[in-house]
N, C-alpha and C positions, 0 to 999 in steps of 0.2 A: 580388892584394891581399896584399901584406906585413904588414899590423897589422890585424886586427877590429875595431877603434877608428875607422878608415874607414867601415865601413859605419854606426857609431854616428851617426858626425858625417854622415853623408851624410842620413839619416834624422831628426836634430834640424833639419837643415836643410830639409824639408821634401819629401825626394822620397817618392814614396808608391807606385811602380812598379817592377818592376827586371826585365832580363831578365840570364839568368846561365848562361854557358854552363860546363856541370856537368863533362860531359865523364862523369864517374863520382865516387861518392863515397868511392871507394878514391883515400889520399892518394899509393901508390906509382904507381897509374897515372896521375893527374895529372902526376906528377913525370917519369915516362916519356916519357907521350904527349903533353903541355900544357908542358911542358919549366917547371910552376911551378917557382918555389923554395921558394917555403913553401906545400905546399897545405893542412897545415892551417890557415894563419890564411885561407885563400881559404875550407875549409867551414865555419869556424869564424861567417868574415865574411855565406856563404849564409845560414847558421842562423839569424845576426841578422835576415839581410832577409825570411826566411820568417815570422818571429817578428811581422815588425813590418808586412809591407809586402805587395801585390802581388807576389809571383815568377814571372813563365813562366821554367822552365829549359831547357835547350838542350844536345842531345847530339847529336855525329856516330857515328853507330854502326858501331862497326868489328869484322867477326865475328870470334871468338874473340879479342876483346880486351875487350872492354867493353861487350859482349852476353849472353845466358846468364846463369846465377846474378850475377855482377855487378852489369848492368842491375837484375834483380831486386831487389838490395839498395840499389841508389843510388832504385829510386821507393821501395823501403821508409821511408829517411831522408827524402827530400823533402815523404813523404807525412807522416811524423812529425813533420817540421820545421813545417809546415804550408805548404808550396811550392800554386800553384794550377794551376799547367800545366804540361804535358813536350812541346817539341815536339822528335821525333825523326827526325834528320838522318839519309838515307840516303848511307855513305860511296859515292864516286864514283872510279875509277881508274883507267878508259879513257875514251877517247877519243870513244865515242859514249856513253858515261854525261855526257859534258859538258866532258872534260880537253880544252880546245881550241886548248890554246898551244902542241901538238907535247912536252911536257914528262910525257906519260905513262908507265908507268905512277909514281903519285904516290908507293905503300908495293908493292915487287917482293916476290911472292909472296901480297898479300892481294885474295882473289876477294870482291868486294862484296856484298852481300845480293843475291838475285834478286829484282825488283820485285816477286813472286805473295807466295814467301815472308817478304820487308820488311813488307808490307799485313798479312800474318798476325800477326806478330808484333806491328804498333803496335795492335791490335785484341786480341791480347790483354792487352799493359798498360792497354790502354785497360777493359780487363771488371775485370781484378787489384786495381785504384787508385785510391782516390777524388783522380786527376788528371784536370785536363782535358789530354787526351792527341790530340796531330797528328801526323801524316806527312808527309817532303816527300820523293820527288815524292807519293807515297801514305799516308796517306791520314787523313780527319777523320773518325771514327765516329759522332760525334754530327749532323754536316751532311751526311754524305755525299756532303765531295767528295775527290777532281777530280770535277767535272762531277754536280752533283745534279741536272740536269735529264734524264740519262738513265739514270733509276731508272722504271720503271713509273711508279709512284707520280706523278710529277712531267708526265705526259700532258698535262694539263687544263693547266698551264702553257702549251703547245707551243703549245696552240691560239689562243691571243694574238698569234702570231706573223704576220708576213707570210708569204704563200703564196710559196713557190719557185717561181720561173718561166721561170728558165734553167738550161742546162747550163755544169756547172763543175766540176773538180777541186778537193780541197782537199788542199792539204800540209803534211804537218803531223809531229808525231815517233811514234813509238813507241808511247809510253804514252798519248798522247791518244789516238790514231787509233779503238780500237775504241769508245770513249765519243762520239768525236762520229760515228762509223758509226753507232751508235743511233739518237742521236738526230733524225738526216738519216731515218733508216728511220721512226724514229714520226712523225718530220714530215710521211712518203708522201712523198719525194721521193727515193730512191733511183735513180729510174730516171733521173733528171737531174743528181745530184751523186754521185761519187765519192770516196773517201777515201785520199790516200796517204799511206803510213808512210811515214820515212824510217828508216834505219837510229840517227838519233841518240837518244836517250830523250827529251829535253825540245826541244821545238821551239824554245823562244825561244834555244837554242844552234846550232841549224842555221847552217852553215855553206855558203860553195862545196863543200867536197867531198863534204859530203851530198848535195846537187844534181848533182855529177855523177857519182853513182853512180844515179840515177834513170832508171827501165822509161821511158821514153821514149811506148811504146805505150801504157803505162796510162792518160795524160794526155792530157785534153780539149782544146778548144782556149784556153778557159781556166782559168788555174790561180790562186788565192789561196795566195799563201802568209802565213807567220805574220807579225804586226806586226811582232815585232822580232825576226826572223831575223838571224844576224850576216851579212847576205850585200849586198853590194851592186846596187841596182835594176836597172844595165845588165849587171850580171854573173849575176843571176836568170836575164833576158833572154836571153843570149846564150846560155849554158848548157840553160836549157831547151826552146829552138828547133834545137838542134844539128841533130834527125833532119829538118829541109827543114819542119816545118808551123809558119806563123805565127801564134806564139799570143799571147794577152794574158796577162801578169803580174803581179796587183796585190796586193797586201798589203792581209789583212784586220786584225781588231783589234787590240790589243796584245793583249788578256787574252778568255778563252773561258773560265776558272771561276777561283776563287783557290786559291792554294797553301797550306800544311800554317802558315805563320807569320801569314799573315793570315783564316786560315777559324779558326782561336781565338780573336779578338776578336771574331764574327762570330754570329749567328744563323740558323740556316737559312731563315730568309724573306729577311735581308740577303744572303745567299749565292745564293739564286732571284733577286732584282735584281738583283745583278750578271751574272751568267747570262745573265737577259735579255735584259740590256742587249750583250752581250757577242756573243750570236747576233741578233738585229735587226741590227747594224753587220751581223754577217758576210754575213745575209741580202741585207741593203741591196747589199754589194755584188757576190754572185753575180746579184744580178736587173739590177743597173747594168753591171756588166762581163762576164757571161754571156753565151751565145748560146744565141738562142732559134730554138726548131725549129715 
């Protein structure tokens, strides 16, 4: 945004929402890292929208750039300005963080947040800020997701479910994998369903070469993988029968919990429906494409 006068006119005009990727509230690193020209008429133009309107803002967070006291002072302003939510973007560099087009690393020489200490940090802007404050891939402190169904808490939920009745692998990425190991285990259905990580962080990136880097022995004779894996069905297929056992392949949901930009519009009971809904499918089809003993 070149003129603050834009956000005026946008807002006489009747918009009433705005999502704004902040980036930081330091005009030098905008100019840096956002390659703006003018960033201050771009915070100048936030200011108005905070002032006037619904703001989620939106950072990619990159360590020691715009992390750190930085971060600190950009929720200070947004909090000032009167912004309503920060959803903060974990930056990503490799290749099993998500860079899938052979074009990594993205910034040579910047090591990404680690997923344990990423979670830490948006949980503590989250306590520091009167913002409504997400994580992507990690995490929403107030819904507690990814995956709020396997929280303790969230048991009595499970019990709604259909019963597991066959044996079945589930593959899946990194970061899901220990969340839905839970909740298979409170389900009591461990002894039938298995969980495998793939080396990539977010499943709906999985690729071929995730799969053929896959324990072969670990895998059942059926396997689900994720709905929108990038991988093609016959190439699942082919890739995951290498070692001589004939297995079935199917693809389960698209979606198992929601992520860091749509768990902010969201309530924790809205966030348990979707959930539900999300493992029922999965369920439906371990009991349909399983094998049963």
């Amino acid at each position: 945004i070149d003129d603050p006068k834009i956000a005026t006119k946008l807002i006489n005009n009747g918009v009433e929402e705005v999502t704004f990727t902040v980036f930081s509230c330091n005009p030098q690193l905008r100019r840096e890292w956002m390659r703006d020209k003018k960033p201050e008429a771009s915070l100048e133009a936030l200011k108005i929208f905070c002032e006037t309107t619904e703001v989620h803002a939106a950072a990619v967070i990159i360590p020691n750039v715009n992390d750190g006291n930085e971060l600190l002072e950009t929720c200070a302003k947004l909090e000032e300005w009167g912004a309503k939510a920060l959803i903060m973007m974990r930056f990503a560099n490799y290749e099993n963080q998500g860079i899938i087009l052979g074009n990594d690393p993205i910034l040579k020489g910047i090591e990404p947040h680690p997923v344990e200490e990423f979670e830490k940090l948006v949980r503590k802007i989250d306590k520091e800020f009167n913002l409504r404050v997400t994580g992507t891939p990690v995490c929403d402190p107030k819904n507690n997701t990814p995956f709020a169904l396997a929280d303790d808490n969230s048991k009595k939920y499970l019990e709604i479910l259909p019963e597991i009745k066959a044996e079945a692998t589930i593959l899946t990425g990194k970061i899901a994998a220990p969340y839905i190991e839970k909740i298979i285990k409170n389900l009591g259905a461990q002894d039938l369903v298995n969980v495998y990580a793939t080396e990539k962080d977010i499943a709906c990136l999985i690729t071929r070469k995730d799969l053929e880097k896959v324990d072969h022995s670990q895998l059942k004779e059926t396997v689900i993988i994720p709905g929108r894996a990038f991988v093609h069905d016959k190439e699942a297929q082919e890739i995951l029968t290498r070692d001589g056992t004939d297995r079935i392949i199917a693809r389960g949901p698209d979606k198992l919990t929601v992520d860091g930009e749509m768990s902010g519009t969201l309530n924790k009971y809205d966030v348990i429906e979707r959930e539900m809904e999300g493992f029922y499918e999965l369920i439906q089809a371990i009991n349909f494409f399983g094998v049963r003993r």
